[in-house]
HTML snippet that shows the backbone in 3Dmol.js (N, CA, C, O; Angstrom):
<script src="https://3Dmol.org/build/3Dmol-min.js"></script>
<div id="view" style="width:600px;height:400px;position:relative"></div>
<script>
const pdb = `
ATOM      1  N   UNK A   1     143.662 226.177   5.679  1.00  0.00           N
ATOM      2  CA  UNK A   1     142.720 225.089   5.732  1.00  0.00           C
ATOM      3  C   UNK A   1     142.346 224.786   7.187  1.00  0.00           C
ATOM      4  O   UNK A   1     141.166 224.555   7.448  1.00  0.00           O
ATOM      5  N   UNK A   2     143.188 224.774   8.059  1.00  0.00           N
ATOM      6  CA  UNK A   2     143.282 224.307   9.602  1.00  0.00           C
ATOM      7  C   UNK A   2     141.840 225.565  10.092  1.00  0.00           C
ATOM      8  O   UNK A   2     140.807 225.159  10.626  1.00  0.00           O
ATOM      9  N   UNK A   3     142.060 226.877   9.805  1.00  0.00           N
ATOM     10  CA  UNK A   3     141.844 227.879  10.591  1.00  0.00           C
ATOM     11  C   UNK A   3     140.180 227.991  10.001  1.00  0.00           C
ATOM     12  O   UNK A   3     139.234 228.249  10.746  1.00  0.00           O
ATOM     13  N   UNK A   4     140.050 227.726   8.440  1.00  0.00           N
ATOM     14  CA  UNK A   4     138.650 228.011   8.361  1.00  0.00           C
ATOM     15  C   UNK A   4     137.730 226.969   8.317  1.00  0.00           C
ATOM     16  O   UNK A   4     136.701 227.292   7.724  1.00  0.00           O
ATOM     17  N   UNK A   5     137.748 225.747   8.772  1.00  0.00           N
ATOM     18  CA  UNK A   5     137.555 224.888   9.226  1.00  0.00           C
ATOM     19  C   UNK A   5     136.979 224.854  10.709  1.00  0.00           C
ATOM     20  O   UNK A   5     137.662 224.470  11.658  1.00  0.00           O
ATOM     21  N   UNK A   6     134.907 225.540  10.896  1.00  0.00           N
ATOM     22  CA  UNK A   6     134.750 225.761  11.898  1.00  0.00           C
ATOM     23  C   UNK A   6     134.391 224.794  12.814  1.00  0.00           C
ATOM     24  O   UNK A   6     133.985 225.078  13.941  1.00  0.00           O
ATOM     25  N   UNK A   7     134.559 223.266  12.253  1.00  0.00           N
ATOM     26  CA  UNK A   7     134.358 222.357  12.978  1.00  0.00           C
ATOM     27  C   UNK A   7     135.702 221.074  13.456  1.00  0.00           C
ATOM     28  O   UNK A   7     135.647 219.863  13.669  1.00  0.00           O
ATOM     29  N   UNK A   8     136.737 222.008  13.471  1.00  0.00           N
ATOM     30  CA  UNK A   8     137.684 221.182  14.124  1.00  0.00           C
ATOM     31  C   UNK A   8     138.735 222.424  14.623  1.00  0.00           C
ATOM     32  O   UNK A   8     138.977 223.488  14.053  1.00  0.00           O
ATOM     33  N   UNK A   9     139.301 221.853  15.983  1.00  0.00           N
ATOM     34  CA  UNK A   9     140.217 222.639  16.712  1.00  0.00           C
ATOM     35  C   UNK A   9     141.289 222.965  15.736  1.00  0.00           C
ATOM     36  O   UNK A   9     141.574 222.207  14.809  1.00  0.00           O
ATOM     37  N   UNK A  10     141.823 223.990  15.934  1.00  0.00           N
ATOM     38  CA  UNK A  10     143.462 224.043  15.369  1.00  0.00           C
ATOM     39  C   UNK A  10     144.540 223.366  15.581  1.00  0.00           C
ATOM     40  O   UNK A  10     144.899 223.662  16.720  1.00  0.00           O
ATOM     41  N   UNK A  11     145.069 222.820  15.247  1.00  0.00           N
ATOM     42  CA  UNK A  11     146.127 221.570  15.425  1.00  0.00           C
ATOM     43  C   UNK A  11     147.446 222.483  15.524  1.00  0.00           C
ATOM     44  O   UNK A  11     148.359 222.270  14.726  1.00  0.00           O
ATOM     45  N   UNK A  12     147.552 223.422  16.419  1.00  0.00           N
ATOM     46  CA  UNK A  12     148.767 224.595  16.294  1.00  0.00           C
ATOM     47  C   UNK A  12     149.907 223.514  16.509  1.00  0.00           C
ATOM     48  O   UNK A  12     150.630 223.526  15.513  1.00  0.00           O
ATOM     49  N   UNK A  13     150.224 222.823  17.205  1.00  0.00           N
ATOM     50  CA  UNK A  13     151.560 221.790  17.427  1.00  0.00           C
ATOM     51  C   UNK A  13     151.793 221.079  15.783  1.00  0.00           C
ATOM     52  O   UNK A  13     152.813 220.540  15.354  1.00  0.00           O
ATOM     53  N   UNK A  14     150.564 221.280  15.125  1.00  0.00           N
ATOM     54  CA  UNK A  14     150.998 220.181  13.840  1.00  0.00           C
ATOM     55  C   UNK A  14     151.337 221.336  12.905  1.00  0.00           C
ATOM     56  O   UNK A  14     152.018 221.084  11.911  1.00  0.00           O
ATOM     57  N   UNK A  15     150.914 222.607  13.138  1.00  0.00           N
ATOM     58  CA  UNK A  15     151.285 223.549  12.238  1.00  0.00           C
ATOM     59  C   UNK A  15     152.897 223.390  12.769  1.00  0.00           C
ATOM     60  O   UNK A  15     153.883 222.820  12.301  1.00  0.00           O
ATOM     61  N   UNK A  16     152.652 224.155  13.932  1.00  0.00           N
ATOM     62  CA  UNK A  16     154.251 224.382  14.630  1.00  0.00           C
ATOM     63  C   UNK A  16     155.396 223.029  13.788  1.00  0.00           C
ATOM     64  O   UNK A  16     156.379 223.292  13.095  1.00  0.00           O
ATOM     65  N   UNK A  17     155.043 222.079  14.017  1.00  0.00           N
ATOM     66  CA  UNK A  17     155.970 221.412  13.571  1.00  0.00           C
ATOM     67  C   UNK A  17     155.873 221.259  12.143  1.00  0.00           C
ATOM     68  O   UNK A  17     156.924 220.769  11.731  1.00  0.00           O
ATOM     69  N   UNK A  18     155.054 221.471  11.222  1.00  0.00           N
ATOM     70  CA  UNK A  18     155.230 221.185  10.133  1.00  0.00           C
ATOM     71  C   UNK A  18     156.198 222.246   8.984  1.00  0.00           C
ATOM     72  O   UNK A  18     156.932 221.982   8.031  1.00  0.00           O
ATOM     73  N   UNK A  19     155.628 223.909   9.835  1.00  0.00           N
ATOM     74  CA  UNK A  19     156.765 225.084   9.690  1.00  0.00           C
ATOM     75  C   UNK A  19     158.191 224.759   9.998  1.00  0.00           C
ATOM     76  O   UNK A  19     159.053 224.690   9.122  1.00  0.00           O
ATOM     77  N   UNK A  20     158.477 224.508  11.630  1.00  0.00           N
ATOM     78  CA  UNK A  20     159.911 224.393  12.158  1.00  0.00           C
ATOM     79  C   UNK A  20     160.456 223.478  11.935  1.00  0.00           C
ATOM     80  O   UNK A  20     161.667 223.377  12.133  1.00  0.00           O
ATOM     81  N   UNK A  21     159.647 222.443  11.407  1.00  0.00           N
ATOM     82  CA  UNK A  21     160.824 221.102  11.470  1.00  0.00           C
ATOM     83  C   UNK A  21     160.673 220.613  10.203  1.00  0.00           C
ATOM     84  O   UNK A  21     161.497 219.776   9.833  1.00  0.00           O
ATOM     85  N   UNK A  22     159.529 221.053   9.221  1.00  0.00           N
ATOM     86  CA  UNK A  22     159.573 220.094   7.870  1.00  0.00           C
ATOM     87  C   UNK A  22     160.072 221.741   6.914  1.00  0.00           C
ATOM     88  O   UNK A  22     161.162 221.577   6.365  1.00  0.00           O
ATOM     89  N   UNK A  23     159.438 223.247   6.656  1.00  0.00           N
ATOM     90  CA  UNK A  23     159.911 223.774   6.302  1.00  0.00           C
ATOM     91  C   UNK A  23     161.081 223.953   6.424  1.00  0.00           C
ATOM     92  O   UNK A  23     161.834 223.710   5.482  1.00  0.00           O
ATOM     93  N   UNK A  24     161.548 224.431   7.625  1.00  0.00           N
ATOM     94  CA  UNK A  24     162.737 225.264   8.056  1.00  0.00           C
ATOM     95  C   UNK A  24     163.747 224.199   8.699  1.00  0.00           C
ATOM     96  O   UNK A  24     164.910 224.585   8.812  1.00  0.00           O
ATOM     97  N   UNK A  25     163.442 222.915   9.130  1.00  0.00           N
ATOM     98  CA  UNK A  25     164.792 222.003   9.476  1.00  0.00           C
ATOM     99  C   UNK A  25     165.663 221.647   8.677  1.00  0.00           C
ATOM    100  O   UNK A  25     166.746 221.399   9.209  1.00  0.00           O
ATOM    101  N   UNK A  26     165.614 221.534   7.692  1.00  0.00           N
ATOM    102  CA  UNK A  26     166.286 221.207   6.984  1.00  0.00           C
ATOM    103  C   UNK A  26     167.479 221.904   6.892  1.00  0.00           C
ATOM    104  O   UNK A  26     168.589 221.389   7.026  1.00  0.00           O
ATOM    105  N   UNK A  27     167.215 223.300   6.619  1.00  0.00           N
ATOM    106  CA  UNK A  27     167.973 224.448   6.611  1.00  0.00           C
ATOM    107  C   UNK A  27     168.422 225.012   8.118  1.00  0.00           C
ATOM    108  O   UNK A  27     169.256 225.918   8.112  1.00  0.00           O
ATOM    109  N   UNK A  28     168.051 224.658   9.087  1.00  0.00           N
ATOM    110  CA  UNK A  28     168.444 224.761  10.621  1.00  0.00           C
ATOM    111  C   UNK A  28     169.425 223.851  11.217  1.00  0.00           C
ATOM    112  O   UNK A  28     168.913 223.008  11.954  1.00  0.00           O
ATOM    113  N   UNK A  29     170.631 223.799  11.101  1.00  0.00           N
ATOM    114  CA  UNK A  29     171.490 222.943  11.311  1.00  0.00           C
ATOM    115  C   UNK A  29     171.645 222.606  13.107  1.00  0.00           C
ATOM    116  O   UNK A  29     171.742 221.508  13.655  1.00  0.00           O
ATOM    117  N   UNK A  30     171.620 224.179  13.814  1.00  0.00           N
ATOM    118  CA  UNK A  30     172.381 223.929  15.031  1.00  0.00           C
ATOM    119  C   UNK A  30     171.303 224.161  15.756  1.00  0.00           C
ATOM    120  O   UNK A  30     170.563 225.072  15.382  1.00  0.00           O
ATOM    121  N   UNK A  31     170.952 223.375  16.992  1.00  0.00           N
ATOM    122  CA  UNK A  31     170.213 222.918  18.240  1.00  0.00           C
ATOM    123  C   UNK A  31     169.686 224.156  18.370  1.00  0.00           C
ATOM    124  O   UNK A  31     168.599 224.549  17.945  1.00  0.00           O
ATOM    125  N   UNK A  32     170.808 224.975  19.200  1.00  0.00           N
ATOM    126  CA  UNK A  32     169.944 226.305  19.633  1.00  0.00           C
ATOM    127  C   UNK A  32     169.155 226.902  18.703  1.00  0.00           C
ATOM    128  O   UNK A  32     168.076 227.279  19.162  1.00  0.00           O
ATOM    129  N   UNK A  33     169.361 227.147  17.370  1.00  0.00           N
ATOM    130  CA  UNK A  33     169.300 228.210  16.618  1.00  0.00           C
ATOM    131  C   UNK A  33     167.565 227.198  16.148  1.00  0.00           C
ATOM    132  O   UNK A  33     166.551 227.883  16.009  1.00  0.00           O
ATOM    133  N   UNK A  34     167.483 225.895  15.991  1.00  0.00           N
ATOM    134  CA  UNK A  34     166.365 225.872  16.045  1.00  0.00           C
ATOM    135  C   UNK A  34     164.955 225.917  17.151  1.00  0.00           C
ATOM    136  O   UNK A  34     163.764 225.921  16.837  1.00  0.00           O
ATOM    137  N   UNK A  35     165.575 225.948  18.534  1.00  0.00           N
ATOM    138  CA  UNK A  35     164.929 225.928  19.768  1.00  0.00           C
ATOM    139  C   UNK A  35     164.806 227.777  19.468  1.00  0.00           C
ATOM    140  O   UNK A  35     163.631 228.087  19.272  1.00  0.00           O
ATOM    141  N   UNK A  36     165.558 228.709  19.419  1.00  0.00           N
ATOM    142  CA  UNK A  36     165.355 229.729  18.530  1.00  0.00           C
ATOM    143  C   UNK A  36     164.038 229.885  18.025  1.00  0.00           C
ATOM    144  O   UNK A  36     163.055 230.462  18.491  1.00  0.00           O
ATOM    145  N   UNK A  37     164.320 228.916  16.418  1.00  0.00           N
ATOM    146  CA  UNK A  37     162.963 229.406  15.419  1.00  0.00           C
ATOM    147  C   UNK A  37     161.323 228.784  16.432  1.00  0.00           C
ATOM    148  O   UNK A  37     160.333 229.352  16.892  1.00  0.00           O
ATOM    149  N   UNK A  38     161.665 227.815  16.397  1.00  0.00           N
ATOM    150  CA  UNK A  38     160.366 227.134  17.659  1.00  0.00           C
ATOM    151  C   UNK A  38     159.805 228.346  18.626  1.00  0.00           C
ATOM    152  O   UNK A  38     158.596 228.554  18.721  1.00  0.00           O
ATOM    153  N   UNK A  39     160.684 229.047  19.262  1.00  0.00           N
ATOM    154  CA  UNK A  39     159.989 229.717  19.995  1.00  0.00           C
ATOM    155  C   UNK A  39     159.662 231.362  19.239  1.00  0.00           C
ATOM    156  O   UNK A  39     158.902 232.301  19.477  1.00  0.00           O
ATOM    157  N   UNK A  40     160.142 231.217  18.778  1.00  0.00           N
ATOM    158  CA  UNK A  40     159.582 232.674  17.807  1.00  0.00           C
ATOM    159  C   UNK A  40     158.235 232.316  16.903  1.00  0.00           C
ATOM    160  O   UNK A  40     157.403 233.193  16.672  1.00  0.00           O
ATOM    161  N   UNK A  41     158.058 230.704  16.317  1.00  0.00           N
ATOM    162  CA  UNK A  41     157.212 230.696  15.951  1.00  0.00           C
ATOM    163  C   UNK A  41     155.689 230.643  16.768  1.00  0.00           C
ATOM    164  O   UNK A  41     154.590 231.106  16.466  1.00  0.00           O
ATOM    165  N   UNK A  42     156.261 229.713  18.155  1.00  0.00           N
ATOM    166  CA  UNK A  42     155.401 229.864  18.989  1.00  0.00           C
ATOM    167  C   UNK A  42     154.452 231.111  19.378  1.00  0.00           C
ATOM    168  O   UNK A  42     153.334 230.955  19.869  1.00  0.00           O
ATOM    169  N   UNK A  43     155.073 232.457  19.080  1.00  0.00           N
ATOM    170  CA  UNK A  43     154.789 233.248  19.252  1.00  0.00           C
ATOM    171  C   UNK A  43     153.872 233.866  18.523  1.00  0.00           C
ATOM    172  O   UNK A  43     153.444 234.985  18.808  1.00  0.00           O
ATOM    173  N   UNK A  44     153.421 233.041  17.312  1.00  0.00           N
ATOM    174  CA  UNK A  44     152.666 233.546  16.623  1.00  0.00           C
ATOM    175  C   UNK A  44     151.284 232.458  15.879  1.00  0.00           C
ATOM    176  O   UNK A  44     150.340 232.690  15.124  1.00  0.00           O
ATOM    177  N   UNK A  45     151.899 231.024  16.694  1.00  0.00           N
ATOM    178  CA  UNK A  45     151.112 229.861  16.436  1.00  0.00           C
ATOM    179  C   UNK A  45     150.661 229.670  17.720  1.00  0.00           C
ATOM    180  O   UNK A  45     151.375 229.020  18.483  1.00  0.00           O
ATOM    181  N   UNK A  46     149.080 230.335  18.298  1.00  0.00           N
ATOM    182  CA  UNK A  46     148.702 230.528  19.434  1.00  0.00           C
ATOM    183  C   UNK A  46     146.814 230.883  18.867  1.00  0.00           C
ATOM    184  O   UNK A  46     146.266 231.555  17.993  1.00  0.00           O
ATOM    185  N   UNK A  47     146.511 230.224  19.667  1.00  0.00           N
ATOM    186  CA  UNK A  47     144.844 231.137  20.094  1.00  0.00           C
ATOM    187  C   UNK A  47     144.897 232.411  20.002  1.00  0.00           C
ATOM    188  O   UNK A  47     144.182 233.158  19.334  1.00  0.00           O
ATOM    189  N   UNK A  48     145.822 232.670  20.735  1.00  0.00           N
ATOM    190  CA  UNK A  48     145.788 234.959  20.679  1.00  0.00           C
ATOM    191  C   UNK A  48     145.725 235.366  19.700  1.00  0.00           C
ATOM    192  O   UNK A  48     144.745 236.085  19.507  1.00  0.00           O
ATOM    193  N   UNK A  49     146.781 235.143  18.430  1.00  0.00           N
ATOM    194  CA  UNK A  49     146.647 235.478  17.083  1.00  0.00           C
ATOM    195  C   UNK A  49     145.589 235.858  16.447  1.00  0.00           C
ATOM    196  O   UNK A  49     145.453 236.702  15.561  1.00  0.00           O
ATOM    197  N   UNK A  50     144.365 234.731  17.294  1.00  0.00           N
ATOM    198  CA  UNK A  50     143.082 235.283  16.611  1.00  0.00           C
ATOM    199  C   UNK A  50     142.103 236.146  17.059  1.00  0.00           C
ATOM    200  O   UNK A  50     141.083 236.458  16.444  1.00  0.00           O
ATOM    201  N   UNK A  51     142.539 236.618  18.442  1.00  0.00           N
ATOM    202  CA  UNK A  51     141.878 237.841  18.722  1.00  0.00           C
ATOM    203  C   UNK A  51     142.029 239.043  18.354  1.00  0.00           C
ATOM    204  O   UNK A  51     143.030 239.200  17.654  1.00  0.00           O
ATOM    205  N   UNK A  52     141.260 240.211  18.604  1.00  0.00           N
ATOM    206  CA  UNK A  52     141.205 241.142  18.076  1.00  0.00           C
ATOM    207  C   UNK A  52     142.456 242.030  18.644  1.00  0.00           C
ATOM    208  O   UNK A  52     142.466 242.275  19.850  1.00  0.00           O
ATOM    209  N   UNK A  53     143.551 242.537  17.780  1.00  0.00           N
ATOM    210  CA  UNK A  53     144.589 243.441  18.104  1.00  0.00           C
ATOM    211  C   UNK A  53     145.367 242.804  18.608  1.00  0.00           C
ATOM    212  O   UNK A  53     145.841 243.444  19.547  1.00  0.00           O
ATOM    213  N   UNK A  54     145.986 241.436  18.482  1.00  0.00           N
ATOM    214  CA  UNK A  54     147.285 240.905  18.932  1.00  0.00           C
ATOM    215  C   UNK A  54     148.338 241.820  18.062  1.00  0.00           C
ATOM    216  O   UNK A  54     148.467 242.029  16.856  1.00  0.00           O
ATOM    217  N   UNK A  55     148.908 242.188  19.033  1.00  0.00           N
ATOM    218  CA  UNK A  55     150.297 242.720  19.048  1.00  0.00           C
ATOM    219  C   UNK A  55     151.415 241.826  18.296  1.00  0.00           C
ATOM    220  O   UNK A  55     151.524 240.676  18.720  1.00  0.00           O
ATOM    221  N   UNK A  56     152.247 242.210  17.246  1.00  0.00           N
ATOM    222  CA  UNK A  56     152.972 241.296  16.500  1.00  0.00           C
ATOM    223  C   UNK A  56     154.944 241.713  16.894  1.00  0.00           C
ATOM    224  O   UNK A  56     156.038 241.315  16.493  1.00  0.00           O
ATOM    225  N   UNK A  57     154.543 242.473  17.645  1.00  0.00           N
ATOM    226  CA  UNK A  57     156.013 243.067  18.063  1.00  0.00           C
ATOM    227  C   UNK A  57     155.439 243.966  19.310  1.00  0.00           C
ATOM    228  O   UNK A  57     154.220 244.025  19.473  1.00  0.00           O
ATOM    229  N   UNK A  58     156.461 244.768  20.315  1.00  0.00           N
ATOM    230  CA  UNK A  58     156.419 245.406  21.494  1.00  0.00           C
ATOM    231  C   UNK A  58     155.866 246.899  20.692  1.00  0.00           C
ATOM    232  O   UNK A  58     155.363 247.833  21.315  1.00  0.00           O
ATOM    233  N   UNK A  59     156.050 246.887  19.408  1.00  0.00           N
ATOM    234  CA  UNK A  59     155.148 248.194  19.084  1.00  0.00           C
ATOM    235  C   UNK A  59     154.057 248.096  18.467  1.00  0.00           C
ATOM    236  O   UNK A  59     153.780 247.229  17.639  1.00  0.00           O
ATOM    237  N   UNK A  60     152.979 249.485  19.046  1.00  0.00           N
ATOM    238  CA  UNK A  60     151.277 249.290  18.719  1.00  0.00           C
ATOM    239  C   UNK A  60     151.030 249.405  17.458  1.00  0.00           C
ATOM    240  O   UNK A  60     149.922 249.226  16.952  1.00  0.00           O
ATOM    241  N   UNK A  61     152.468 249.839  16.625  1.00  0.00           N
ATOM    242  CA  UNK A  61     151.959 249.574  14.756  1.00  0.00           C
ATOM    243  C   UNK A  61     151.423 248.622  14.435  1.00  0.00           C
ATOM    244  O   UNK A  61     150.302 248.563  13.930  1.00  0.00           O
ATOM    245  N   UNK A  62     152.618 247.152  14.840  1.00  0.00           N
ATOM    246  CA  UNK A  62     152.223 245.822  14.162  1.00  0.00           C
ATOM    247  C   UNK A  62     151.147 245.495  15.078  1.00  0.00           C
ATOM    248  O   UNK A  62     151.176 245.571  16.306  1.00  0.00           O
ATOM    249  N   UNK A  63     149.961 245.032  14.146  1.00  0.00           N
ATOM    250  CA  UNK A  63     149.273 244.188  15.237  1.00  0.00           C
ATOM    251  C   UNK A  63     147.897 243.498  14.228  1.00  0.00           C
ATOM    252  O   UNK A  63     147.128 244.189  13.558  1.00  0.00           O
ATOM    253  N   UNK A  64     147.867 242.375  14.315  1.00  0.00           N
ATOM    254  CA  UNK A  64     146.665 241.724  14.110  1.00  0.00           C
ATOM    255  C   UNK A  64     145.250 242.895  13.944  1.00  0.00           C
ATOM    256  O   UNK A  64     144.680 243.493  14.856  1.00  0.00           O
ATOM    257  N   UNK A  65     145.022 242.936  12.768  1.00  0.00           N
ATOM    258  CA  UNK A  65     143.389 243.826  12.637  1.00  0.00           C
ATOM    259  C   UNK A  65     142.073 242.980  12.613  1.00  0.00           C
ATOM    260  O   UNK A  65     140.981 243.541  12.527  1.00  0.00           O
TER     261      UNK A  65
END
`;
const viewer = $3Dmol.createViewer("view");
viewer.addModel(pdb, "pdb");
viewer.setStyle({}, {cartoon: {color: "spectrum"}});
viewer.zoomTo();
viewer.render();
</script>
């Protein structure tokens, strides 16, 4: 809904938190291990994602088409 929605920005912090902390907190007990999921998700809750051929790992298989 966020993404095809061409008249409002992406709210990536409200995604980010609504994944890491309302999906997955619950089930994330210990500090690190969720500073962990946060930044892994970060990695994929970004502007870049939506360009052409983002890379989804260090190999040129995975990647955004």
């Amino acid at each position: 809904m966020f993404i095809n929605d061409p008249n409002e920005d992406i709210p990536w912090e409200a995604m980010l938190y609504m994944t890491g902390h309302i999906n997955y907190g619950g089930r994330v007990t210990d500090d690190w291990d969720r500073v962990c999921l946060l930044s892994i998700l970060k990695r994929y809750y970004n502007m870049d994602v939506l360009g052409d051929q983002y890379k989804l790992s260090g190999l040129d298989t995975y990647y955004v088409p």
